[in-house]
Backbone as CSV, one residue per row, in Angstrom:
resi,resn,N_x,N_y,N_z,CA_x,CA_y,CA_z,C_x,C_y,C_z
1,UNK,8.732,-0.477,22.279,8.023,-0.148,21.062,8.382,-1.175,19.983
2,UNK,7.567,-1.820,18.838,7.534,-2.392,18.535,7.826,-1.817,16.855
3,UNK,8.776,-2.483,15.807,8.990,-1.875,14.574,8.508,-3.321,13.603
4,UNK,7.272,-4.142,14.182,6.549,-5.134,13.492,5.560,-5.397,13.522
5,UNK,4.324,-5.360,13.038,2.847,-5.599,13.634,2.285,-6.194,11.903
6,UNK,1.124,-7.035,12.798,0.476,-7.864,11.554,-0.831,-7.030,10.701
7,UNK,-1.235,-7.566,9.864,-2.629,-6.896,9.463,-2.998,-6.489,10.273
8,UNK,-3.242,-6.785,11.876,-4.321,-6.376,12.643,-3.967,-4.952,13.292
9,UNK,-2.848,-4.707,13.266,-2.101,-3.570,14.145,-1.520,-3.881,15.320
10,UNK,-1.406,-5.345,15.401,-0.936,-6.134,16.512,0.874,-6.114,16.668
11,UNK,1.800,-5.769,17.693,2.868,-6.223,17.441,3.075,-7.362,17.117
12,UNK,4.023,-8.046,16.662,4.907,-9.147,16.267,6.195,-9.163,16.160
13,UNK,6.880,-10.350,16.407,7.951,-10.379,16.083,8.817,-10.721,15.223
14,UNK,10.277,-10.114,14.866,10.628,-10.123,13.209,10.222,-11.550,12.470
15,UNK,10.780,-12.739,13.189,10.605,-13.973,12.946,9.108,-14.168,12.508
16,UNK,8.259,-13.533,12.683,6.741,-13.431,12.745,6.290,-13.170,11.570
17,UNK,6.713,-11.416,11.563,6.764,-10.309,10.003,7.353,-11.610,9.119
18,UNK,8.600,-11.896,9.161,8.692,-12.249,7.782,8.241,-13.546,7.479
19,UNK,7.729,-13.978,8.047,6.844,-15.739,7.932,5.525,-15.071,7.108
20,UNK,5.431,-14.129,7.916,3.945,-13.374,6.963,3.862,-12.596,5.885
21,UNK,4.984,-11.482,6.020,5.446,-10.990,4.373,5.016,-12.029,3.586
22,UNK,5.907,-12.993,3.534,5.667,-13.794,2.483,4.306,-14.098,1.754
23,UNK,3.347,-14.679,2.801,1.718,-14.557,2.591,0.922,-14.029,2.165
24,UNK,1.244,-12.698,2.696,-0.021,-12.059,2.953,0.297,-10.420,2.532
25,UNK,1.567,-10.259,1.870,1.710,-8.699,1.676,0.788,-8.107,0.587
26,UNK,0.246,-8.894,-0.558,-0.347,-8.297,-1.739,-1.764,-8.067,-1.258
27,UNK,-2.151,-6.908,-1.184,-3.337,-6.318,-0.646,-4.563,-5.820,-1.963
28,UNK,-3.893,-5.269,-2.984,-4.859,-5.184,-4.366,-3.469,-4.522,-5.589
29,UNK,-3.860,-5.317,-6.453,-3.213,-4.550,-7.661,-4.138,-4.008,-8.698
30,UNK,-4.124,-2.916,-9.436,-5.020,-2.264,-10.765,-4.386,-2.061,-11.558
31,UNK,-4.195,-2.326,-12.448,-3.497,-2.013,-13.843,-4.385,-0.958,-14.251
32,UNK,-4.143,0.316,-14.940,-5.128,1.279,-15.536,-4.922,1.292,-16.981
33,UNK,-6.172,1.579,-17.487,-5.977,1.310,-19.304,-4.649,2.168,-19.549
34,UNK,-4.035,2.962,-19.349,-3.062,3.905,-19.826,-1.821,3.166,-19.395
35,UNK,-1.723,2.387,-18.941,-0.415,1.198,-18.677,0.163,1.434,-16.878
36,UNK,-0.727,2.453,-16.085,0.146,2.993,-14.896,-0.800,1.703,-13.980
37,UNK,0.264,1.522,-12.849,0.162,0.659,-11.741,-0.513,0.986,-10.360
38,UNK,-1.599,0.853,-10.307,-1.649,0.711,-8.629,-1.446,-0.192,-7.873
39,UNK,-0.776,-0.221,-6.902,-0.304,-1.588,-5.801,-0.483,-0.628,-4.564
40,UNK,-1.182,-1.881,-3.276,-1.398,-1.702,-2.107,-1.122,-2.778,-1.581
41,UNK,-0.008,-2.301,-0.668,0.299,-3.994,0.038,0.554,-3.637,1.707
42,UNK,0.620,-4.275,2.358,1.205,-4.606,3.715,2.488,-4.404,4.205
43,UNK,3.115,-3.792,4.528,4.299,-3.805,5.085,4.636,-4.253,6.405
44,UNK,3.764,-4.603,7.315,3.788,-4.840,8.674,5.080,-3.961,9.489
45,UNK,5.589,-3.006,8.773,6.655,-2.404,9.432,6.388,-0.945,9.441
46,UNK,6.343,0.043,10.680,5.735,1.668,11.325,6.712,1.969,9.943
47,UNK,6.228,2.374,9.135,5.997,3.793,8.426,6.224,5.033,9.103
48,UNK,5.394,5.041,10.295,5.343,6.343,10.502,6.405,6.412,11.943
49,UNK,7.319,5.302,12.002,8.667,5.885,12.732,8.230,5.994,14.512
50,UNK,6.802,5.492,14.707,6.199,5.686,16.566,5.647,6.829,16.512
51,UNK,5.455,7.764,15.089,4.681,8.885,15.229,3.442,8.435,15.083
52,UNK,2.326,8.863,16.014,0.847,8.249,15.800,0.807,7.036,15.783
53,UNK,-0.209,6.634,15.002,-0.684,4.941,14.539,0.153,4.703,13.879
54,UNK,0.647,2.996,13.992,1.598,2.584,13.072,1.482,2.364,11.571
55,UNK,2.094,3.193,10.865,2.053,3.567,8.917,2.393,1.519,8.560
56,UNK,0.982,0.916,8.326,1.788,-0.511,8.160,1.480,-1.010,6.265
57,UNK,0.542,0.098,6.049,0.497,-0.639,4.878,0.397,0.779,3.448
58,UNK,0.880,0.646,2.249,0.857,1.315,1.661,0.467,1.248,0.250
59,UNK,0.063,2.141,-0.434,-0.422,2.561,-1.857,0.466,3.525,-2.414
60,UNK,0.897,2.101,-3.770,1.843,3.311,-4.956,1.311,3.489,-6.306
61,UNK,1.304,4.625,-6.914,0.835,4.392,-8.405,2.582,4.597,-9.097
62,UNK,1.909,3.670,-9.908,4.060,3.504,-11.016,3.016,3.973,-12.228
63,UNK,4.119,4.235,-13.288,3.954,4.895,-14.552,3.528,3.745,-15.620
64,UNK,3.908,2.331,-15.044,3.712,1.028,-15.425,4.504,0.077,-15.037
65,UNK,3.904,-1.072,-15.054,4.214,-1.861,-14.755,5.881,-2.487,-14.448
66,UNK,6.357,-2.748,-13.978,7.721,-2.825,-13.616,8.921,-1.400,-13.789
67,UNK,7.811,0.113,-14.000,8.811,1.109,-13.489,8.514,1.207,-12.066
68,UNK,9.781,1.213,-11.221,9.980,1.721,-9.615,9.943,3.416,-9.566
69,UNK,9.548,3.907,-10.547,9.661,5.223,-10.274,8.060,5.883,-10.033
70,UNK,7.857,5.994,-8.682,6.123,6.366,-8.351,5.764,7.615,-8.313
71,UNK,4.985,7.658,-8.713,3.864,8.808,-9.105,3.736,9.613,-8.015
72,UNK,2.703,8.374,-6.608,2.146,9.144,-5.480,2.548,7.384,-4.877
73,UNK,2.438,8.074,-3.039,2.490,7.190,-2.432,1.590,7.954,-1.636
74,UNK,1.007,6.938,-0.962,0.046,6.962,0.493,0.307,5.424,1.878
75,UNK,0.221,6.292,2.801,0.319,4.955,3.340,-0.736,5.428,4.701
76,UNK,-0.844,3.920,5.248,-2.091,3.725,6.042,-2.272,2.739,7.293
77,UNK,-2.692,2.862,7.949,-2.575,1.914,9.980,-3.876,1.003,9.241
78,UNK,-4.776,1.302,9.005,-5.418,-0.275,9.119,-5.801,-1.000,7.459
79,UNK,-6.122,-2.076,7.659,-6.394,-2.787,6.281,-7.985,-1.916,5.352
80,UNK,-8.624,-1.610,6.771,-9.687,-0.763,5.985,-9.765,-0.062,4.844
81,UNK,-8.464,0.922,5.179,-7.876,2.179,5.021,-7.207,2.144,3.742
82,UNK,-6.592,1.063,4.138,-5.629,0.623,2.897,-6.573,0.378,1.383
83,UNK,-7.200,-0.240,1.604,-8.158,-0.784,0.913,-9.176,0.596,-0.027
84,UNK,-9.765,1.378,1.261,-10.583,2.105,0.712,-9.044,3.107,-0.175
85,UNK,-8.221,3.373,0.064,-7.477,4.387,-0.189,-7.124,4.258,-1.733
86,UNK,-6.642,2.725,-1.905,-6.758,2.085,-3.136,-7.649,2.589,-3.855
87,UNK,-8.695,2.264,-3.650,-10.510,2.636,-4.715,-10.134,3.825,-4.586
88,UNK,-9.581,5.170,-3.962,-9.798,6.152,-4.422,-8.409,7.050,-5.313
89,UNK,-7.581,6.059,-4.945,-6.307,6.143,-5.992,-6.987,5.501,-7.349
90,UNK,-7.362,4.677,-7.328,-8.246,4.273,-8.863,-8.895,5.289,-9.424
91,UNK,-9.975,5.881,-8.809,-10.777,7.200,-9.052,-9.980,8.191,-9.252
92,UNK,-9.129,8.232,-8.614,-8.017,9.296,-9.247,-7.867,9.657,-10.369
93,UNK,-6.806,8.454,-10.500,-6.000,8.666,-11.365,-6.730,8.081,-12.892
94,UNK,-8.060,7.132,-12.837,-8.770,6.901,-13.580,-9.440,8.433,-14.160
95,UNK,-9.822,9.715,-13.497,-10.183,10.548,-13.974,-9.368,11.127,-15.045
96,UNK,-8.250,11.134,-14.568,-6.514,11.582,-15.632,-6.898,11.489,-16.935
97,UNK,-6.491,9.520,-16.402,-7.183,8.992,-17.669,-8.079,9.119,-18.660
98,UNK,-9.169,9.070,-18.005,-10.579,10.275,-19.079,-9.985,11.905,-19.522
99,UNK,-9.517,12.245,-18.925,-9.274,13.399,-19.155,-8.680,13.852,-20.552
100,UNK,-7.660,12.749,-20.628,-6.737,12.906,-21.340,-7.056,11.834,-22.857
101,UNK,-7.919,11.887,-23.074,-8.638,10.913,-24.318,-8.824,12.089,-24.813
């Protein structure tokens, strides 16, 4: 079993992962008018531990910008996923936002 795989869901090896970390981890960032962070990036590393599909990439909302303290996390097996999951963490937490005007 493999604890490295690329965007594709492909194994790899560590020497591999971290040649590519470097590259290719930033998947989308959103800043929201209210100062909070969304980031979705790549981890190329199971999340989900060999349970199911491998957890390789994830979505955090922060309170802003350089706090590590997150809101919500989600995480996700393909780049699709990742991606769409993002747009709906935006919609989210963008509703808050309206809400609270």
């Amino acid at each position: 079993m493999s604890f490295y795989y690329d965007k594709n869901g492909k194994p790899i090896d560590r020497s591999t992962w971290s040649e590519q970390l470097e590259k290719y981890k930033a998947i989308a960032h959103t800043k929201l008018p209210d100062g909070k962070l969304i980031s979705t990036i790549w981890l190329g590393l199971d999340h989900g531990h060999g349970e199911g599909p491998p957890l390789i990439f994830e979505s955090m909302v922060f309170p802003e910008d350089g706090n590590m303290s997150e809101l919500e996390c989600r995480r996700y097996s393909t780049y699709a996923d990742a991606k769409a999951g993002h747009d709906e963490l935006i919609d989210k937490w963008m509703a808050k936002v309206d809400t609270e005007k």
